[in-house]
C-alpha positions in Angstrom: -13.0 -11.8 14.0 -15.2 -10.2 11.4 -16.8 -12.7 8.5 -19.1 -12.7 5.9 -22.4 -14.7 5.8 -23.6 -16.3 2.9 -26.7 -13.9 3.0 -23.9 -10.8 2.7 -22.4 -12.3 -0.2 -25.6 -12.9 -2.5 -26.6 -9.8 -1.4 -23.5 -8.3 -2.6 -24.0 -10.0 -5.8 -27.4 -8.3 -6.7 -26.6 -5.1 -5.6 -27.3 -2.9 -8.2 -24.5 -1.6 -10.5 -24.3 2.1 -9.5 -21.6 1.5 -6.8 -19.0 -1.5 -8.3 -17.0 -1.5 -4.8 -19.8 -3.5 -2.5 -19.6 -3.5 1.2 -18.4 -7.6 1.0 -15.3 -7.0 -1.2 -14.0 -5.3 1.9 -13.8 -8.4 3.7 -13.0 -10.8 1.1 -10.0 -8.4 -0.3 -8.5 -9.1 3.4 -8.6 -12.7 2.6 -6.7 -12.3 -0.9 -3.5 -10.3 1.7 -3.8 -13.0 4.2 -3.0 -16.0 2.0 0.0 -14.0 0.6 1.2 -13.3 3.3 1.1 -16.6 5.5 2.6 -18.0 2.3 5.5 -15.7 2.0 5.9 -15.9 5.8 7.5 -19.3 5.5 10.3 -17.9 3.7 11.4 -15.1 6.1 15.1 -14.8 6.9 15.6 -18.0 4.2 17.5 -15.1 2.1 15.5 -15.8 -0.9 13.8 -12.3 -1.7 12.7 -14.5 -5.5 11.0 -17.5 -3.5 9.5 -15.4 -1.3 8.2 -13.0 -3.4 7.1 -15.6 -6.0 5.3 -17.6 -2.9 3.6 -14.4 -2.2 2.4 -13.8 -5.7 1.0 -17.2 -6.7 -0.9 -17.3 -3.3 -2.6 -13.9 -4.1 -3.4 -15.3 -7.5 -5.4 -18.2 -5.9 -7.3 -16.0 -3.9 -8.4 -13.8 -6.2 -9.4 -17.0 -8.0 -12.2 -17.1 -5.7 -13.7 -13.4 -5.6 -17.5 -12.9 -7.6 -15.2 -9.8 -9.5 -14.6 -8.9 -12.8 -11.1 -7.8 -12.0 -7.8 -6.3 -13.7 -4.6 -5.9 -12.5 -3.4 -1.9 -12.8 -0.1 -2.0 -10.7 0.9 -5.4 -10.3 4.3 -7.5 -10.8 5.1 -5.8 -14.0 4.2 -6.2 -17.8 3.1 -9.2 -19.3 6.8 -10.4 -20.8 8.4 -9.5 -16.9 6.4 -11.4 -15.1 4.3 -14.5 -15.1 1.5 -14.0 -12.8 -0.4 -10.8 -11.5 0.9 -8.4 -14.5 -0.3 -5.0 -15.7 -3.5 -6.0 -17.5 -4.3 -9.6 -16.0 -7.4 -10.1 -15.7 -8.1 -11.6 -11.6 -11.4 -13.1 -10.1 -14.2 -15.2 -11.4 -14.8 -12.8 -14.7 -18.4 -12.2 -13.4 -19.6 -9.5 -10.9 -18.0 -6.1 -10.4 -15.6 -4.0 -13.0 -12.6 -3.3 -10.2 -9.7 -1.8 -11.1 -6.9 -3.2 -8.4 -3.5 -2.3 -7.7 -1.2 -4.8 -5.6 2.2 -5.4 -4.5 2.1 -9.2 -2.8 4.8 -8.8 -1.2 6.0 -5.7 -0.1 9.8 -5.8 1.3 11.3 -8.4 -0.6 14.6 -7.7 1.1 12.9 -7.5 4.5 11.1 -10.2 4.7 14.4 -12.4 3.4 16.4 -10.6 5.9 13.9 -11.1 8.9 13.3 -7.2 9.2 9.9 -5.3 9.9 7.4 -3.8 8.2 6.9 -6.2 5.3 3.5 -6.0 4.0 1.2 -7.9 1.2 -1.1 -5.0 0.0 -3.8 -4.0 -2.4 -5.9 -1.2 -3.1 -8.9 -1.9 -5.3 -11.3 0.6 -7.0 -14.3 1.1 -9.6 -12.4 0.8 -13.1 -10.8 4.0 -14.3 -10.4 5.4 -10.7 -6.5 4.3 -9.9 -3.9 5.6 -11.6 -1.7 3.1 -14.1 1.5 4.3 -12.9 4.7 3.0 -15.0 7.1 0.7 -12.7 9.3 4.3 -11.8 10.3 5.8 -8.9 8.5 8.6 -7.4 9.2 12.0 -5.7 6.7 11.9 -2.5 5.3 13.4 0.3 2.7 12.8 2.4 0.8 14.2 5.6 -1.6 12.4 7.6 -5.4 13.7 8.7 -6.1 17.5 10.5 -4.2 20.1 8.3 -5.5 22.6 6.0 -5.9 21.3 2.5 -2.4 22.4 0.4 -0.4 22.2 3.7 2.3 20.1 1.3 3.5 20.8 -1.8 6.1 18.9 -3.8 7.2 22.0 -5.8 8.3 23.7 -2.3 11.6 22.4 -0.4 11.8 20.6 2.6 12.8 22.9 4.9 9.7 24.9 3.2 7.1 22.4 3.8 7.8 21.2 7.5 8.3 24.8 8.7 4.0 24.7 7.6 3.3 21.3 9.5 5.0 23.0 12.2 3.5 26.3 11.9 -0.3 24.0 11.6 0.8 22.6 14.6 2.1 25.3 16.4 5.1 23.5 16.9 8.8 24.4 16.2 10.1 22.7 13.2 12.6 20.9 15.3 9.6 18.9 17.1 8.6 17.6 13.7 9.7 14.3 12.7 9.9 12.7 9.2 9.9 9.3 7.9 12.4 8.9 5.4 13.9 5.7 3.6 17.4 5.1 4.1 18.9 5.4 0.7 22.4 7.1 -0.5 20.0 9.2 -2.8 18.3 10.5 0.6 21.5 12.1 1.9 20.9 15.4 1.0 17.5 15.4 2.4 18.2 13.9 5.4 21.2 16.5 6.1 18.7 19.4 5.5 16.1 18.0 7.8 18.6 17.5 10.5 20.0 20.9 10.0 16.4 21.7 11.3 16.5 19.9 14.3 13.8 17.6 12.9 14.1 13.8 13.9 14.6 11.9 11.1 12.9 8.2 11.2 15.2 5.7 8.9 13.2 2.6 7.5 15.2 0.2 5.0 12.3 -0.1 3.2 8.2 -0.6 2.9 7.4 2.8 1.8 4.0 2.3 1.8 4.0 1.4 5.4 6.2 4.6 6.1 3.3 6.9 4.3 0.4 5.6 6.0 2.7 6.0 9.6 1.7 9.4 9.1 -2.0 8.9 10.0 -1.2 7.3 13.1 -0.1 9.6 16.4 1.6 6.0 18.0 4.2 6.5 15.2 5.1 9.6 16.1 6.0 10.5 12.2 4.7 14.0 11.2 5.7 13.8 7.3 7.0 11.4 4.8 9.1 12.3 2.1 11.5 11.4 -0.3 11.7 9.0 -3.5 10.2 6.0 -3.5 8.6 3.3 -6.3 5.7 5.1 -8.3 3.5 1.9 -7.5 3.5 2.1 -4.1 2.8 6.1 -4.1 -0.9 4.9 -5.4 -1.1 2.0 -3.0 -0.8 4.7 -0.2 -2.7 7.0 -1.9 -5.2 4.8 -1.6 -5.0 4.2 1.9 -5.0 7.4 2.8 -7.9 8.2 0.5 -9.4 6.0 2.8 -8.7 7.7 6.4 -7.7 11.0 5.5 -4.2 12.8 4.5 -2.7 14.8 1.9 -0.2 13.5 -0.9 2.1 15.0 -3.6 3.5 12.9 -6.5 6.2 13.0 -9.0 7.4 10.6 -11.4 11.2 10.5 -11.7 12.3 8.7 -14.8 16.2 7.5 -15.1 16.1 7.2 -18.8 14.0 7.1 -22.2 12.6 3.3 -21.6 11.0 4.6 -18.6 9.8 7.8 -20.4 8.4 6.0 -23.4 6.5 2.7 -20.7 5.1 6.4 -19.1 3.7 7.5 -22.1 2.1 3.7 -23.1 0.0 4.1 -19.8 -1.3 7.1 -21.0 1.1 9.8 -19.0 2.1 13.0 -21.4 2.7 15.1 -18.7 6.4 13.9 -16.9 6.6 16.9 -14.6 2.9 16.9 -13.2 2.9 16.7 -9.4 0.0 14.3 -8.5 -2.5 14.7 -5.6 -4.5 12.3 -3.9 -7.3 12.0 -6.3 -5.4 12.0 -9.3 -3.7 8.4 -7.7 -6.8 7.0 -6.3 -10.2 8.5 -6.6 -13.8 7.4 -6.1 -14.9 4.7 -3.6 -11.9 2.2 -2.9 -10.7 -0.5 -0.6 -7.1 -0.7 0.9 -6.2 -3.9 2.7 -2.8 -5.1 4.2 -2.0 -7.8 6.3 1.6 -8.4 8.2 4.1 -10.7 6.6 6.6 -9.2 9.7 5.8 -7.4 12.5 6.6 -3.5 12.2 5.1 -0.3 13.6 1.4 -0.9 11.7 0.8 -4.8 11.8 2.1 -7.8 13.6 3.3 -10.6 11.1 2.0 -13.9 10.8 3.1 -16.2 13.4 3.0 -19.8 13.9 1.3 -21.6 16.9 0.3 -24.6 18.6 -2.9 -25.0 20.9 -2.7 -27.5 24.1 -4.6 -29.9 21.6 -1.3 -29.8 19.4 -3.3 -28.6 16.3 -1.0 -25.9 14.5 -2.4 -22.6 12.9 -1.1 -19.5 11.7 -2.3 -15.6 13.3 -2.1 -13.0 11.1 -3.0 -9.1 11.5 -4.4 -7.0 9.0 -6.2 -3.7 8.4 -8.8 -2.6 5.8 -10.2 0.4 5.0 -13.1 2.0 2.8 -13.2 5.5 1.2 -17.0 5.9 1.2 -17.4 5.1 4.9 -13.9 6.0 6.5 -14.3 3.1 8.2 -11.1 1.1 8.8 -11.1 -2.8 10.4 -8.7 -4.1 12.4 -8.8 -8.1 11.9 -6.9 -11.0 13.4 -7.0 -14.2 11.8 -6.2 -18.0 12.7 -5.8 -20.3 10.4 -5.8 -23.6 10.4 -2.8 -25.6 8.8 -2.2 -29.0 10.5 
């Protein structure tokens, strides 16, 4: 189990100011996804996406309580009047140390989690201020590509059929051993019926999109692509993460009416058609940290146990990863609860 000494925390404190993402936020940002997930863990498959969700959030908040940042919330819960805790522009941490920027989404898989399904996640992507991308609460055109290819291998403005015939072509593979993660939504339909058309295997997930994008940079998975339309938050919460251990990403906002247009344009977005790349989501040196709420195909969830001794703790699984270094952690935790 990886830990910080006190020596790696006041050293973290004078480090000088020319990098504001220090080696010992990596570690303590785990800590922030581990209480919000044990805490939204004792809600799973009570039906209550709310309770959940709201467990999830006021946990986080605690935990960033304790971090030596001065932090603000880019993506969080929503604006100030939608939500009470963790909203766009909150300010998180102990108002001394570090200007980060930080992105987060406590619970992620509202639905799964109250429905005892996988791949529910409590996530956050943290950068120097100024280097993610205030994306509006929207959906997002997507597509992503994990670690290998040439750069431009993807491109939003192409079609489908277009860009996995090029994954395959990279691979040297027919298009019809390429397979494609995919969310299961009635808006998917046509998408899905083109891919098949292709031969390609087509992997469903009811939701956790950010999970489904990072499956791409791992070869367990099997998934070759991601695609489809998904919420603009997460697209720079897996930007992130892939920022971190390599990929390629397009993004487009999609905006359903006016009110979403005109909350665009108060985060400082005057372009609605631009496609987004990695960098223009998350740039610079950043952190992305997750930990399992329920198990899936990247973490285990958290889990309740009982040692011989009848004390009961709590295991979770999460992952970090750091830009700068590429280097990406993979930490079990027990914790203590009775």
């Amino acid at each position: 189990m990886n830990s910080a000494t006190d020596t790696d925390l006041l050293a973290g404190k004078q480090a000088g100011s020319e990098n504001a993402i220090q080696r010992v936020l990596v570690l303590e940002m785990v800590r922030v996804t581990e209480a919000a997930a044990i805490a939204a863990a004792k809600l799973i498959g009570r039906g209550d996406e709310k309770a959940a969700d709201a467990a999830a959030v006021e946990a986080m908040r605690r935990a960033f309580d304790n971090l030596y940042i001065d932090g603000t919330v880019v993506i969080g819960e929503g604006e100030r009047d939608e939500a009470p805790m963790l909203y766009i522009g909150e300010k998180v941490g102990m108002g001394k140390g570090p200007k980060i920027d930080i992105a987060l989404d406590p619970l992620e898989g509202t639905t799964i989690t109250a429905k005892a399904g996988p791949n529910a996640l409590a996530v956050l992507a943290a950068a120097e201020e100024g280097c993610l991308l205030n994306a509006p609460d929207t959906y997002m055109d997507k597509i992503a590509v994990g670690p290998g290819y040439p750069e431009g291998i993807i491109d939003l403005a192409k079609s489908p059929t277009d860009n996995v015939k090029a994954v395959a072509a990279a691979k040297g593979v027919d298009p019809s051993q390429i397979n494609v993660c995919v969310l299961d939504r009635p808006r998917h339909a046509e998408l899905i019926a083109e891919l098949r058309s292709l031969g390609c295997g087509v992997v469903l997930i009811g939701d956790g999109d950010v999970a489904g994008v990072i499956a791409v940079t791992d070869e367990d998975t099997t998934v070759d692509l991601y695609m489809g339309q998904g919420g603009a938050p997460e697209g720079v919460l897996a930007a992130a993460a892939l920022r971190c251990v390599g990929g390629q990403f397009n993004g487009r906002l999609v905006f359903r009416n006016d009110d979403e247009k005109a909350r665009a344009r108060k985060w400082g977005i005057t372009d609605l058609d631009r496609i987004y790349k990695l960098e223009d989501l998350a740039k610079g040196d950043c952190i992305f940290a997750a930990t399992g709420v329920t198990s899936g195909s990247l973490l285990d969830g958290v889990k309740r146990r009982r040692k011989p001794t009848g004390e009961v703790y709590m295991t979770t699984e999460s992952v970090v990863m750091r830009a700068s270094s590429g280097t990406v952690r993979w930490i079990r935790g027990e914790h203590r609860i009775g």
